[in-house]
C-alpha positions in Angstrom: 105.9 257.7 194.8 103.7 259.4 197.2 100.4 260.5 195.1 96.9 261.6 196.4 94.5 258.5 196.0 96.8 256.4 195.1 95.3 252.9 196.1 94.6 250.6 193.2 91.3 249.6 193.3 90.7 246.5 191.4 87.4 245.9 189.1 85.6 243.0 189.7 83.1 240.9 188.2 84.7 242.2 184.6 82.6 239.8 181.8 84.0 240.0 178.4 83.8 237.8 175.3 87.1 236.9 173.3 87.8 235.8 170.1 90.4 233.8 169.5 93.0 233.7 167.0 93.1 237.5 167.8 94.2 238.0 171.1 97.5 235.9 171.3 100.9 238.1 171.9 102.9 235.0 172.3 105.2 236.4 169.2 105.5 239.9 169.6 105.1 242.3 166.5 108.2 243.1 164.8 107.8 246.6 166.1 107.5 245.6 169.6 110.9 243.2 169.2 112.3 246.3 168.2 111.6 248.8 170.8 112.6 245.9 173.4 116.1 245.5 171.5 116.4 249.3 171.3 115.5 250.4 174.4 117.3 247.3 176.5 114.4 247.2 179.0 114.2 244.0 180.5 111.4 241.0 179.4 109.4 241.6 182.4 108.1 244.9 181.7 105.5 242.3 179.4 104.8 240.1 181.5 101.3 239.2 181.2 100.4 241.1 178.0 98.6 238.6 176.9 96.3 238.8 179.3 95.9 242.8 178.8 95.2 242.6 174.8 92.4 240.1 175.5 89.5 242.7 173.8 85.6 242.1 174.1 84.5 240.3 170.6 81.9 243.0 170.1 85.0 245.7 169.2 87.3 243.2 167.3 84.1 243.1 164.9 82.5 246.1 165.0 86.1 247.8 164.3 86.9 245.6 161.3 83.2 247.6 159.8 84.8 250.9 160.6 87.6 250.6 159.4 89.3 253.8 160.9 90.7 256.0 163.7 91.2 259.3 164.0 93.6 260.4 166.4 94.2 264.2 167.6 97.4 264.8 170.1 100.6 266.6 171.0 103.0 264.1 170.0 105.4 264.6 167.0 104.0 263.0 164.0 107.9 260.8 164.0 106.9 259.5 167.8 103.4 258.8 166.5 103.9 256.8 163.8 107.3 255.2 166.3 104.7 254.2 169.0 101.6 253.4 167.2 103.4 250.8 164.9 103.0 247.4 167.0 98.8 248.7 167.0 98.8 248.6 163.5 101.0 245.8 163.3 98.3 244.0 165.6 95.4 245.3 164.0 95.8 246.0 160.1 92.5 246.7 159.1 92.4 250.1 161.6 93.4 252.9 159.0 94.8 255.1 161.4 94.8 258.9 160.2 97.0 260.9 162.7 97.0 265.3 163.1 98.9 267.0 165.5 97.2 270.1 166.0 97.1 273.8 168.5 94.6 273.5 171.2 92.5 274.8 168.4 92.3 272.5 166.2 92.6 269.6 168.3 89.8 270.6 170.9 87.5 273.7 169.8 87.1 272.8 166.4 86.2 268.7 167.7 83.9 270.7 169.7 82.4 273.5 167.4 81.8 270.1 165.2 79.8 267.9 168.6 77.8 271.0 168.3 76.3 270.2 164.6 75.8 266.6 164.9 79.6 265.4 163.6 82.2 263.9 164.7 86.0 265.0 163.4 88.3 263.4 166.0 87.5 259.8 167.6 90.5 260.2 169.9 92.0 263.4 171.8 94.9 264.0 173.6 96.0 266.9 175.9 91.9 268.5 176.6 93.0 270.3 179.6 90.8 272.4 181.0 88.3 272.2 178.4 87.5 268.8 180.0 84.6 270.3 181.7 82.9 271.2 178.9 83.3 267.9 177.0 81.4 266.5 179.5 78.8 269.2 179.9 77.8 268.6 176.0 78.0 264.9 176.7 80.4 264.5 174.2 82.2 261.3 175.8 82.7 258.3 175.6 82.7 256.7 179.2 86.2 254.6 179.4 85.7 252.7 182.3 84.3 249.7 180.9 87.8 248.8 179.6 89.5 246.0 180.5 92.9 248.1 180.8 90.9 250.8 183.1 92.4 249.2 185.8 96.3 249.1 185.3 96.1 253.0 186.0 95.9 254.7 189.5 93.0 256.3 190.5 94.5 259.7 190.5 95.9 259.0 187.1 92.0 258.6 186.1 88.5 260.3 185.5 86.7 259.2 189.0 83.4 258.9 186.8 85.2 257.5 183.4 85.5 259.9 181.3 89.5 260.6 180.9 92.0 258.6 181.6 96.1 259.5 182.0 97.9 259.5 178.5 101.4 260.3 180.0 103.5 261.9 183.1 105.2 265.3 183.1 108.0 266.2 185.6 107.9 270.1 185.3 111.2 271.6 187.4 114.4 272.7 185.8 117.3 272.0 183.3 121.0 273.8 184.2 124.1 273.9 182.4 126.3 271.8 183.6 129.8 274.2 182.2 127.8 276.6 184.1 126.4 275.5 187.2 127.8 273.7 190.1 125.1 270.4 190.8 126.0 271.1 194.6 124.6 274.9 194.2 121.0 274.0 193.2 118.2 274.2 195.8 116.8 271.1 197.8 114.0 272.6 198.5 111.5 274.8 196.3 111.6 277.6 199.2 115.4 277.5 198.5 115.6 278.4 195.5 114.8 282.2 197.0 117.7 284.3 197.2 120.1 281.6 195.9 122.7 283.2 194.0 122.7 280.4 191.4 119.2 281.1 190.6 119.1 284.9 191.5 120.1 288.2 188.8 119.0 286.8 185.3 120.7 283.4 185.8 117.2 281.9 185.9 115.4 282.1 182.3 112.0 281.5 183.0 108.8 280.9 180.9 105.1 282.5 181.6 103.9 278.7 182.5 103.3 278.7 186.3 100.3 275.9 185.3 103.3 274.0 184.9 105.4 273.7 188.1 103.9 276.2 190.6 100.0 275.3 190.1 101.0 271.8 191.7 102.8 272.8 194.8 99.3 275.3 194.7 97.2 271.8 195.5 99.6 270.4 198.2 101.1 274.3 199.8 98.0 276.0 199.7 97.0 279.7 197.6 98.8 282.0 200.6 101.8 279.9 200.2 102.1 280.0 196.9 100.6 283.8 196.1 103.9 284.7 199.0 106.3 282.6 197.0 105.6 284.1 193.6 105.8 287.6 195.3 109.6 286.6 196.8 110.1 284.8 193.4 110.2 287.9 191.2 111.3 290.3 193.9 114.1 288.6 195.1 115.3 286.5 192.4 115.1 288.8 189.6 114.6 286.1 186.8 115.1 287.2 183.2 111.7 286.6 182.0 111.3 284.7 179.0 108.1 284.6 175.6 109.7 281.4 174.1 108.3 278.4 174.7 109.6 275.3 177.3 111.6 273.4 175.6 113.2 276.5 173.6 113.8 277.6 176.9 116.0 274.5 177.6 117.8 275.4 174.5 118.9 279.0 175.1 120.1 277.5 178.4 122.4 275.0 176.6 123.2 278.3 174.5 124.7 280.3 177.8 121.1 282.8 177.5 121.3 282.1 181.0 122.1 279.6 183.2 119.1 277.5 184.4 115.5 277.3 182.1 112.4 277.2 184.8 110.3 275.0 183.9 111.7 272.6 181.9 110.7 268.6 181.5 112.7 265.9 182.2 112.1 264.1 178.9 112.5 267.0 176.9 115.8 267.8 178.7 117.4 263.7 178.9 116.8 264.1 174.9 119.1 266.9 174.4 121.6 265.6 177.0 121.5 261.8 175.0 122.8 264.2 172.3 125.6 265.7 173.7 124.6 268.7 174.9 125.5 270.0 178.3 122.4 270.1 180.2 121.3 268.4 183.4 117.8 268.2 185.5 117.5 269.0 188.9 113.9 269.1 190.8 113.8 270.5 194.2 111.4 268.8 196.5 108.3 268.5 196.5 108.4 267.1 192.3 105.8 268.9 190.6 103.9 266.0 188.5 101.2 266.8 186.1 99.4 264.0 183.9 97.8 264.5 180.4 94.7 263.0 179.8 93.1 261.2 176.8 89.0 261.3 176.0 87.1 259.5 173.2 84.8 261.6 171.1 80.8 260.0 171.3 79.4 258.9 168.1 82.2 258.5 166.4 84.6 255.3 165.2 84.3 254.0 168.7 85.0 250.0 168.8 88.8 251.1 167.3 88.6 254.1 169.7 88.2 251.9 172.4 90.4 249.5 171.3 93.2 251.8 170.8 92.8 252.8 174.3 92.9 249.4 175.8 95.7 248.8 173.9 97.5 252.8 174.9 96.9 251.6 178.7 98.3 248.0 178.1 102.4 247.2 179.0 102.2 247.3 175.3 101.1 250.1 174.1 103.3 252.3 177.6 106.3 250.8 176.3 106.0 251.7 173.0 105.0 255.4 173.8 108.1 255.5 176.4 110.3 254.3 173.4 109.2 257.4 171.2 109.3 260.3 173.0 110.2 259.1 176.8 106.8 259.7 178.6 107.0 258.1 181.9 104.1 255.6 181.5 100.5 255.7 183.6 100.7 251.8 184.1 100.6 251.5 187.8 103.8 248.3 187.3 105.8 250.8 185.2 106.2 253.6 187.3 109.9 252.5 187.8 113.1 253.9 187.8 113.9 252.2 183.8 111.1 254.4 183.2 112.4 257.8 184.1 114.8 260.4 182.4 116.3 261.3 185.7 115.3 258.4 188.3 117.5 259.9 191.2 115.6 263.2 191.3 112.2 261.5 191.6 111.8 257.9 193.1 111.5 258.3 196.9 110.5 262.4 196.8 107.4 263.7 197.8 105.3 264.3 194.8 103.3 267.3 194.2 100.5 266.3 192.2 98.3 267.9 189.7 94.7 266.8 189.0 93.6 268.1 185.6 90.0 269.2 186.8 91.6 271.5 189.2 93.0 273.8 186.0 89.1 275.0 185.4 89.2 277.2 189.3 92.7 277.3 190.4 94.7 278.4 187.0 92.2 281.4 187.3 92.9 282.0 191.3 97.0 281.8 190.6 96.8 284.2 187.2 95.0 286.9 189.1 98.0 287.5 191.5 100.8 285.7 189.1 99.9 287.6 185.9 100.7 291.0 187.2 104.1 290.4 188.8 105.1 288.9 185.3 104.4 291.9 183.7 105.4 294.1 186.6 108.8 292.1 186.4 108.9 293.2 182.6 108.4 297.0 183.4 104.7 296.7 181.9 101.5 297.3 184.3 98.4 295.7 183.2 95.1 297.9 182.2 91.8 297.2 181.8 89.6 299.0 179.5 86.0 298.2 177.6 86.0 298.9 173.8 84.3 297.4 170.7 87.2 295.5 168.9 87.3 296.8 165.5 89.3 294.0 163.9 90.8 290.4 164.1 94.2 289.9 162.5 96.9 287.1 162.7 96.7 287.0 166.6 96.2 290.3 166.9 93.1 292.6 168.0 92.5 296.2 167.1 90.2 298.7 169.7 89.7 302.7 170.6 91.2 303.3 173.8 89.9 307.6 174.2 90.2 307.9 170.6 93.9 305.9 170.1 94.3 303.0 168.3 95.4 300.3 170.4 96.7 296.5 169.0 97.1 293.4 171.2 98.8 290.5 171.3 96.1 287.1 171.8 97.9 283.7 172.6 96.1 280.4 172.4 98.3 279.8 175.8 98.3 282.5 177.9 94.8 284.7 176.7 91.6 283.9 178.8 88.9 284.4 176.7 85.1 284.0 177.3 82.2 285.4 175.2 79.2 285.9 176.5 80.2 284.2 179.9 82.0 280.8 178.2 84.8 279.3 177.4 85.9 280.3 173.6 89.3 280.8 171.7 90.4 283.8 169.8 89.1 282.0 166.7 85.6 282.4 167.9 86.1 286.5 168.2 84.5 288.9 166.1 84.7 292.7 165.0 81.9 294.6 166.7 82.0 292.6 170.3 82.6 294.7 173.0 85.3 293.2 175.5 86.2 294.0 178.6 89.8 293.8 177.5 93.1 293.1 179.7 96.3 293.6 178.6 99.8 295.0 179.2 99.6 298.0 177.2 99.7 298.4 173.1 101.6 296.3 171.1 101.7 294.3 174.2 99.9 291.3 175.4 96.2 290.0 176.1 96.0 288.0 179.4 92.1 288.1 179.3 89.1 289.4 177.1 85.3 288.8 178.2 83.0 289.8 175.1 79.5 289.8 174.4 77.9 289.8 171.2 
């Protein structure tokens, strides 16, 4: 796998204190003898665990007076409580409290919180661009001081410390297979333009270029990519889709259309491990993008730590692979019993996605991308300035020349800032005036910068 900075740089001169009785993994949990039995991976994938659940003494005791984690993430709460079993089983005096949450809940309001002196979440998956300011309000937890730091890549990790990768994402597309011949799909990403299999509404694709195209933006450069959008929607005339990814995967399996752009490769070996007749193919280069996991400061933060050493361990990788088949970060499990679809990603280039790019580049690709979407769906989008009269469900109310217009805000795909930062439609308020983009009434947001 070819990946920018991709040399493993080993720590040295690592000091930690052990206590014993503790650290031993000689007989696996019951939960751990389970996912190996179930998942029919072979012994070595542990070999030397013992070694990487060796924690310093000063978390083993100062988590036994806390008592409790808080965990915030994107998995389901089944593949939660699936992969967090052997931690508990190792550690039974962490109450773990779990809550799977929007980008809301699980990073503004942990935020909004910093920002009076408490703590709500200990651990956060899935920050995003937000990243930047976590770190700006010193709100972290620096991670590389543990001893697990170093079984993930360098371009899987925070340079300074202060994220490290939670789990891979293969972003390219699923087909159906009653409805698409394999042979027909394009090698390449540039031929996929004009290829009748992927051309006149056969294509069902979802308003997440961050996903797929934001990638090849890093390695192809923003004329490359601002051209290939352009030919994408001119030429290929995809039926443009609101539902999310992995519905998207479903309406192909329905006959919606044929192929769902993008789609995940776990996401899509799940519904095909059930019968259904779906496939993934990834053109070359493999768009890659990793999520990234931050500890709150102040908080429960020997088990925070712990957790985390333990998340990064062969352990804790396996485990999450068993629940909900994340390709793991572990730098000696990025193998092929690892991966949903193994053949259309081992040996490929790999287009690679570093989360601190989303902050500039997302902005640079919606400015030409977000007008071709709506341009594809016969909408044009306006600008206007107004005072929003009123916040409802998702929805804000303004005069435009003395008409009532409402718009659409999504927690996804609405940029909004207020008073020149980062906020969330939560944060918005009757009376601002916003300088307010959207596709027309009733339609959507794609950006609103207020002031109060």
């Amino acid at each position: 796998m070819t990946l920018r900075a991709y040399r493993i740089i080993a720590l040295a001169g690592f000091c930690l204190a052990f206590t014993p009785g503790l650290l031993a993994a000689a007989d696996l949990p019951k939960a751990t003898q389970k996912i190996m039995k179930d998942t029919q991976l072979p012994p070595s994938v542990l070999e030397g665990l013992d070694q990487e659940l060796q924690m310093p003494a000063e978390w083993l005791a100062g988590a036994q007076k806390e008592k409790q984690l808080r965990v915030s993430g994107t998995w389901d709460l089944e593949q939660f409580l699936a992969f967090i079993a052997p931690f508990r089983e190792r550690y039974p005096y962490i109450d773990v409290k779990y809550s799977r949450g929007t980008r809301f809940d699980r990073v503004t309001k942990p935020l909004l919180a910093f920002k009076t002196g408490r703590v709500i979440s200990d651990v956060i998956s899935g920050v995003g661009a937000e990243f930047q300011v976590f770190k700006d309000l010193n709100a972290l937890e620096n991670l590389g001081k543990i001893p697990n730091w170093q079984n993930v890549p360098p371009a899987m990790q925070q340079k300074d410390g202060w994220w490290i990768g939670q789990r891979l994402r293969y972003w390219c597309m699923s087909y159906n297979t009653q409805k698409v011949n394999k042979d027909s799909l394009p090698k390449t990403w540039d031929d996929l333009i004009g290829n009748p299999a992927l051309s006149n509404k056969k294509l069902g694709m979802g308003n997440r270029p961050n996903l797929w195209l934001l990638p090849m933006w890093e390695m192809k450069g923003e004329t490359w990519t601002h051209n290939y959008s352009e030919k994408l929607f001119a030429v290929n005339k995809p039926s443009l889709r609101k539902e999310g990814m992995n519905a998207l995967i479903e309406l192909a399996i329905a006959g919606e259309f044929d192929v769902a752009l993008p789609a995940a490769e776990y996401r899509t070996k799940q519904l095909l491990d059930k019968g259904a007749p779906i496939a993934w193919h990834c053109p070359e280069p493999v768009p890659m993008t990793i999520s990234e996991m931050v500890v709150m400061k102040g908080g429960n933060t020997n088990a925070s730590l712990m957790f985390v050493n333990w998340f990064m361990s062969r352990e804790g990788q396996v485990s999450q692979f068993a629940s909900d088949q994340a390709p793991p970060v572990h730098k000696d499990l990025q193998t092929k019993e690892f991966l949903a679809f193994p053949e259309q990603i081992l040996g490929r280039q790999i287009a690679f996605l570093d989360p601190e790019v989303l902050e500039t580049d997302l902005e640079k690709l919606a400015k030409f991308w977000d007008p071709l979407w709506y341009s594809g769906m016969g909408l044009k989008l306006q600008v206007v300035t107004s005072k929003l009269d009123q916040i409802v469900k998702g929805v804000v109310r303004f005069d435009v020349k003395g008409a009532v217009h409402n718009a659409r805000v999504s927690d996804e795909r609405t940029r909004i800032a207020i008073n020149g930062e980062s906020s969330e439609a939560e944060d918005l308020k009757a009376g601002m005036t916003c300088e307010i983009t959207y596709a027309g009434n009733n339609q959507d947001v794609t950006r609103l910068e207020c002031k109060e």
